[in-house]
MARVOGU-359703 format. One record per residue (C-alpha): residue number from 0; residue in three letters; chain; x negated, y, z. Coordinates in nm, 2 decimals. Layout:
N
NUM|ALA|A|X|Y|Z
...
This chain:
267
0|UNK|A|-0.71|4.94|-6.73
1|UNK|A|-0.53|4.72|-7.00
2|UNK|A|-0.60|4.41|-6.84
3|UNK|A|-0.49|4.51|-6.51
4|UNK|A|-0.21|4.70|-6.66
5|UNK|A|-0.12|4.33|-6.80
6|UNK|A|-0.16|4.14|-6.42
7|UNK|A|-0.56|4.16|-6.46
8|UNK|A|-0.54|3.86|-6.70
9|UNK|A|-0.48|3.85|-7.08
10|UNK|A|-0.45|3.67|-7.38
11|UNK|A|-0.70|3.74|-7.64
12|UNK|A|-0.42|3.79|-7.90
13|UNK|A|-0.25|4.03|-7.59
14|UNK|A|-0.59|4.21|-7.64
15|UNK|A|-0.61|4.24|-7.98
16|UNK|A|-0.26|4.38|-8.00
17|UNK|A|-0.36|4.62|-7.76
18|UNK|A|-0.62|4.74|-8.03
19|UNK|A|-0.92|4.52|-7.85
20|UNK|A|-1.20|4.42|-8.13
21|UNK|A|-1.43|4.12|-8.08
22|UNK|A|-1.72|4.39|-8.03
23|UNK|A|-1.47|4.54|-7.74
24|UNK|A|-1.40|4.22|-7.56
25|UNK|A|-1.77|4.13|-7.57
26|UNK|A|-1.92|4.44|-7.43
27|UNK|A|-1.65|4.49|-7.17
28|UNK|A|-1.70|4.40|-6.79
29|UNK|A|-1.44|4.11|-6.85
30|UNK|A|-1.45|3.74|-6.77
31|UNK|A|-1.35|3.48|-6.99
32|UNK|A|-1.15|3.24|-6.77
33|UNK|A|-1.06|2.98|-7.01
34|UNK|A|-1.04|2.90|-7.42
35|UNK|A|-0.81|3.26|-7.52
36|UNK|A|-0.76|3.41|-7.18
37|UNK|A|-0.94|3.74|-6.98
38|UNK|A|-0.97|3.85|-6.63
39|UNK|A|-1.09|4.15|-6.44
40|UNK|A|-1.39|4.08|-6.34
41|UNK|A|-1.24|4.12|-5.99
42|UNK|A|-0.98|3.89|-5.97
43|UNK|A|-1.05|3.60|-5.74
44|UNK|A|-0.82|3.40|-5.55
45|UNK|A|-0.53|3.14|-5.62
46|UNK|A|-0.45|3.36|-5.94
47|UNK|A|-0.78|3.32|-6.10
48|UNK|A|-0.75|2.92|-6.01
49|UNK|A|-0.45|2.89|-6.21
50|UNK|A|-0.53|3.08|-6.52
51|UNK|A|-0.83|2.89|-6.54
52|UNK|A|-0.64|2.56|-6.51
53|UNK|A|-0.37|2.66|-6.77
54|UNK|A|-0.13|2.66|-6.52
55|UNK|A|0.05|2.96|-6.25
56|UNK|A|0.12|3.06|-5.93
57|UNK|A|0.41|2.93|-5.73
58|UNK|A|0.60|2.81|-5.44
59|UNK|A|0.37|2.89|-5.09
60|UNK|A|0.11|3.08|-5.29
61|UNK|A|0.34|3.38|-5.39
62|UNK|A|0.52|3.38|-5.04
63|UNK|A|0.22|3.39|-4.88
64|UNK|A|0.07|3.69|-5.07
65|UNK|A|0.41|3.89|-4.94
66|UNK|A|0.36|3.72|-4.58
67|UNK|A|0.67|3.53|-4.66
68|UNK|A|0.67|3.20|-4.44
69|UNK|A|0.48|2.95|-4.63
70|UNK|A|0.41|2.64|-4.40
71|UNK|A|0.04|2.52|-4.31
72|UNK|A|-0.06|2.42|-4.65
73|UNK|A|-0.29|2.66|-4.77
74|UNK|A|-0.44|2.51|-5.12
75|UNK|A|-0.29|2.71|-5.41
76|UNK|A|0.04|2.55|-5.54
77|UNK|A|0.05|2.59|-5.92
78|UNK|A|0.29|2.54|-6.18
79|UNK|A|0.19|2.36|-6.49
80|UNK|A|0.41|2.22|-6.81
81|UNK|A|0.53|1.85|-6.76
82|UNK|A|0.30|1.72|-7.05
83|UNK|A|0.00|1.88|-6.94
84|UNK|A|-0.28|1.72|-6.89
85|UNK|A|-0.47|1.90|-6.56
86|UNK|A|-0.67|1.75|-6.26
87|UNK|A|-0.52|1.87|-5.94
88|UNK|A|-0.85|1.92|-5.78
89|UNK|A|-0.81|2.12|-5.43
90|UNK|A|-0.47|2.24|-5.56
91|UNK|A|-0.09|2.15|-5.50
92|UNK|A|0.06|2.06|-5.86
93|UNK|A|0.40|2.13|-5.94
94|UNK|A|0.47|1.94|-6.25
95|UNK|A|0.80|2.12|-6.42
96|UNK|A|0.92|2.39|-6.62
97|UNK|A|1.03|2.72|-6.44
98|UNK|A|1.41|2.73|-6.33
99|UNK|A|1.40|3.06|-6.24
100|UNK|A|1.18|3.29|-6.51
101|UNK|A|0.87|3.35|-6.47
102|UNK|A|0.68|3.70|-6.43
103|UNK|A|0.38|3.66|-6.66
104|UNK|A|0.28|3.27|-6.77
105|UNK|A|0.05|3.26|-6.49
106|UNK|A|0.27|3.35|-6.19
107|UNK|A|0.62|3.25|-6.13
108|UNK|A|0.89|3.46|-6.03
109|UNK|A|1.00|3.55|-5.69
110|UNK|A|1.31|3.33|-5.71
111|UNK|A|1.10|3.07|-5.91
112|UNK|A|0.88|3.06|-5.58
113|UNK|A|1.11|2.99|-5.35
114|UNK|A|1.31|2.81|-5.50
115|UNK|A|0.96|2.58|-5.56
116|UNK|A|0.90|2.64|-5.15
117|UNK|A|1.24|2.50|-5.09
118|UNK|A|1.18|2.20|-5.28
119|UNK|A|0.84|2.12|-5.17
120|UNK|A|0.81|2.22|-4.83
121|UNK|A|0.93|2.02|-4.53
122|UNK|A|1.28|2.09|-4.43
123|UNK|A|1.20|2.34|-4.08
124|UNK|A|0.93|2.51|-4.29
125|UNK|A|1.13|2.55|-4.63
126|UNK|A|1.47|2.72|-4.41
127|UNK|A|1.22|2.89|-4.22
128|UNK|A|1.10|3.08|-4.54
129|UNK|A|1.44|3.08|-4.67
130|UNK|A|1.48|3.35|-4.36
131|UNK|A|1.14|3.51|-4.37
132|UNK|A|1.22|3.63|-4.75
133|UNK|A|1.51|3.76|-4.62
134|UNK|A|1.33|3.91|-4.33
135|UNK|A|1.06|4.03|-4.54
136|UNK|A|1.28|4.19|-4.85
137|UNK|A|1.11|3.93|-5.05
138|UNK|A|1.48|3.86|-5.18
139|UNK|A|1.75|4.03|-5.09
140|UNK|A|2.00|3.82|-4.86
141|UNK|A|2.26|3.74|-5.19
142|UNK|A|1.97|3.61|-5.36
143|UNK|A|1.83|3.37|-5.13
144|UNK|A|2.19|3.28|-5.06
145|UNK|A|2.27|3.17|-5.41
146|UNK|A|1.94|2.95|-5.40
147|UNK|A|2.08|2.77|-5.08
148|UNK|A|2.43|2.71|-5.26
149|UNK|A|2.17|2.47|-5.47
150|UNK|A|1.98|2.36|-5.16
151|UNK|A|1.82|2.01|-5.20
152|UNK|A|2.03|1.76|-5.00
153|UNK|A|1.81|1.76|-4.74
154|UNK|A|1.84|2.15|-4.62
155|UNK|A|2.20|2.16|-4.70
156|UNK|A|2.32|2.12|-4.32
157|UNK|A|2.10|2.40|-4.22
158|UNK|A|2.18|2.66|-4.50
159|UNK|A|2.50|2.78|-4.36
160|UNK|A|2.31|2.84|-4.04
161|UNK|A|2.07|3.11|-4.21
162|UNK|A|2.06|3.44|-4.05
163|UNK|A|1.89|3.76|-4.19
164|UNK|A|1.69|3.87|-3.86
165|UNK|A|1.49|3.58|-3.77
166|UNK|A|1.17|3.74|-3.62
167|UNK|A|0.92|3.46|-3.77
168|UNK|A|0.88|3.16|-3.91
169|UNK|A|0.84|2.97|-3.55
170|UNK|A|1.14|3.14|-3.40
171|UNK|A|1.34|2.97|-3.71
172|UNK|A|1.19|2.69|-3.60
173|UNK|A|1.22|2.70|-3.30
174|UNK|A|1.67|2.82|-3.34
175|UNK|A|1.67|2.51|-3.54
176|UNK|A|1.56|2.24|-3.28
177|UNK|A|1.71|2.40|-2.99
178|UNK|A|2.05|2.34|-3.20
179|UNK|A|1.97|2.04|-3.30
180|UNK|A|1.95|1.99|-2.90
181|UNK|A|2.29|2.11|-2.84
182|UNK|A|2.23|2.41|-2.72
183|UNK|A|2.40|2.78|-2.84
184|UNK|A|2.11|3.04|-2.93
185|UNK|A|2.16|3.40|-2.99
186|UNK|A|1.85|3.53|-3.20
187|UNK|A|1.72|3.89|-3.14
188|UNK|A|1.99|3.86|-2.81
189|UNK|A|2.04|4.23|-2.66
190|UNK|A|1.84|4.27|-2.28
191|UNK|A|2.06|4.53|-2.12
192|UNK|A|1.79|4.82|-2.12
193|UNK|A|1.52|4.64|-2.28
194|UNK|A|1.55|4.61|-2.67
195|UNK|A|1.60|4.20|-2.73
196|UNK|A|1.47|3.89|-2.68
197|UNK|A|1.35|3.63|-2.95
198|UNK|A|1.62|3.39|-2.86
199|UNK|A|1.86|3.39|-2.56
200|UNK|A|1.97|3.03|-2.50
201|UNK|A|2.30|2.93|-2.37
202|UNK|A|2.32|3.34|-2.24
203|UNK|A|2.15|3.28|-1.93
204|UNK|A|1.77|3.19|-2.10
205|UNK|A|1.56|3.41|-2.29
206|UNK|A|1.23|3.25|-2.50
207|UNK|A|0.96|3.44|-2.67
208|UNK|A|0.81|3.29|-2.91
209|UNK|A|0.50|3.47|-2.96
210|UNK|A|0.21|3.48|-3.16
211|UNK|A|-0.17|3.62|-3.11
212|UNK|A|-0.15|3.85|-3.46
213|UNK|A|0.12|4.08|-3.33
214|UNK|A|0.05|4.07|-2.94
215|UNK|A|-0.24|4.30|-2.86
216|UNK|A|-0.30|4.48|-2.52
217|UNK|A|-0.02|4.76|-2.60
218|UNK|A|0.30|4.49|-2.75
219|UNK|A|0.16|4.24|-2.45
220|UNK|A|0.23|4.53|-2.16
221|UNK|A|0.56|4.59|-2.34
222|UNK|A|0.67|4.22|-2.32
223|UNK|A|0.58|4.20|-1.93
224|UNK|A|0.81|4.51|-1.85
225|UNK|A|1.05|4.31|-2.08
226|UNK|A|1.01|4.01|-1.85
227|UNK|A|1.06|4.16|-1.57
228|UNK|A|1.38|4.33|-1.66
229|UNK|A|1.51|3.97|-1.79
230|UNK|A|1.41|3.85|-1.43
231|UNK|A|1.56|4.12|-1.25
232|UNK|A|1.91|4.03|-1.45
233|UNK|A|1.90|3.69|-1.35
234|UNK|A|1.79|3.56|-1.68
235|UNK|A|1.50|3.34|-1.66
236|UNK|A|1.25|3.37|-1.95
237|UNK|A|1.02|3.15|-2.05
238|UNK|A|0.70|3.25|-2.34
239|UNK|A|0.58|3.00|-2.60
240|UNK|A|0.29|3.00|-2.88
241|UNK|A|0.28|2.86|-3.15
242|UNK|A|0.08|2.57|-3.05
243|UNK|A|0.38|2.47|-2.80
244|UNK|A|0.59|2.43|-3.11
245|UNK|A|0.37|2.27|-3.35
246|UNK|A|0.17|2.06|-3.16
247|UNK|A|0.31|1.98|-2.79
248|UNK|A|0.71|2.03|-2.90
249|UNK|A|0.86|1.78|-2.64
250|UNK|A|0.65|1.88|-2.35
251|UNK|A|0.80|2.24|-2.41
252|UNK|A|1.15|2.12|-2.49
253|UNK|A|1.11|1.96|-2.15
254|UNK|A|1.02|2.28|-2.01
255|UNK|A|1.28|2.45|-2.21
256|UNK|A|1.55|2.23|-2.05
257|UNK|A|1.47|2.23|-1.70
258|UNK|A|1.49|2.62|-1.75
259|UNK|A|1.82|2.61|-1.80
260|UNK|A|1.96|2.40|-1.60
261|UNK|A|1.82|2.61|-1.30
262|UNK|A|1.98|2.90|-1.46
263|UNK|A|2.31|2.72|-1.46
264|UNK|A|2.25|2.57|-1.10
265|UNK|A|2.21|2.95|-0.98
266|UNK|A|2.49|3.10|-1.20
């Protein structure tokens, strides 16, 4: 209960202060990590990775444990001290002292995180989790605003875009290259009788950008009556996945544009 009291890892000294003898620590279901450092013997996971490697947990890693958008990378992303001397291994180093606090050594804060996600993520997928920890109550919105007023250069255009309902990380992605095509998008746009739509597109074009985890039977009977209302209107609407946006965008953009201009020929 100490240890997990303490994040589930501990010093030894942490231990000991907690009244732990060597007789304790030995006899105790704990395992012994690395020189000076305990775990539960359930921890697995990115966490266990870093303590083991002297370093913590940030950037994707933490968002991802919140469901926070975190990109496609996948291998933990940890923080270790600029003169340490650590193999990377299957991991993502991050090679700098925290700018935003820490929680315990082993896990960077929340704002630590993203502010690690902004810098190392590619510039769709870092404003795309700028908005998900919005979304998501990660941060609150003031927060994640004062991290974009220190944006890297590269995001700054798109940080006075942010918006605090984005529906997921793809329909960020998706706002963002339908501006960059010139077009005006409404996200969450009102369907008179029928909730919203993901993004309405000029206001005569509704996309959906959906996604297999949140469209069972049930949601998927929802979004046809949806369609059909959007039809019925005289706005066109089009569904995507997210295969269409990460791996055949300009065929869909293609779609995406002849969409519209019918809906302007028949307006």
């Amino acid at each position: 209960m100490d240890l997990c009291a303490l994040g589930h890892l501990a010093t030894t000294s942490q231990l000991r202060s907690l009244g732990w003898t060597r007789a304790r620590l030995e006899a105790a279901p704990l395992v012994r990590v690395r020189r000076g450092v305990y775990a539960c013997a359930h921890l697995s996971g990115p966490l266990r990775v870093a303590a083991a490697m002297g370093a913590a947990l940030t950037c994707t890693s933490i968002l991802s444990e919140s469901e926070v958008w975190s990109g496609h990378d996948h291998r933990p992303h940890l923080q270790v001290r600029p003169t340490a001397s650590v193999q990377p291994g299957r991991t993502q180093l991050h090679w700098e002292l925290p700018r935003f606090g820490m929680d315990t050594q082993w896990r960077a804060s929340r704002l630590q995180a993203l502010w690690q996600a902004m810098e190392c993520l590619p510039v769709e997928d870092a404003i795309a989790a700028m908005e998900s920890a919005i979304k998501k109550e990660f941060l609150t919105e003031a927060e994640v605003r004062r991290l974009g007023m220190h944006a890297p250069r590269r995001l700054q255009r798109y940080v006075p875009q942010l918006i605090n309902n984005s529906g997921s990380g793809n329909e960020t992605i998706v706002r963002m290259r339908l501006l960059d095509a010139g077009y005006s998008v409404v996200p969450q746009g009102p369907l008179p009788g029928a909730g919203h739509q993901d993004l309405v597109i000029e206001d005569i074009a509704g996309l959906e950008v959906d996604s297999a985890r949140w469209h069972g039977e049930q949601i998927r009977a929802i979004d046809y009556e949806r369609d059909l209302v959007s039809e019925g209107l005289g706005r066109p609407v089009l569904r995507i996945l997210p295969a269409h946006v990460h791996s055949s965008w300009p065929h869909t953009l293609a779609v995406i544009d002849r969409m519209v201009r019918d809906a302007r020929r028949r307006r």
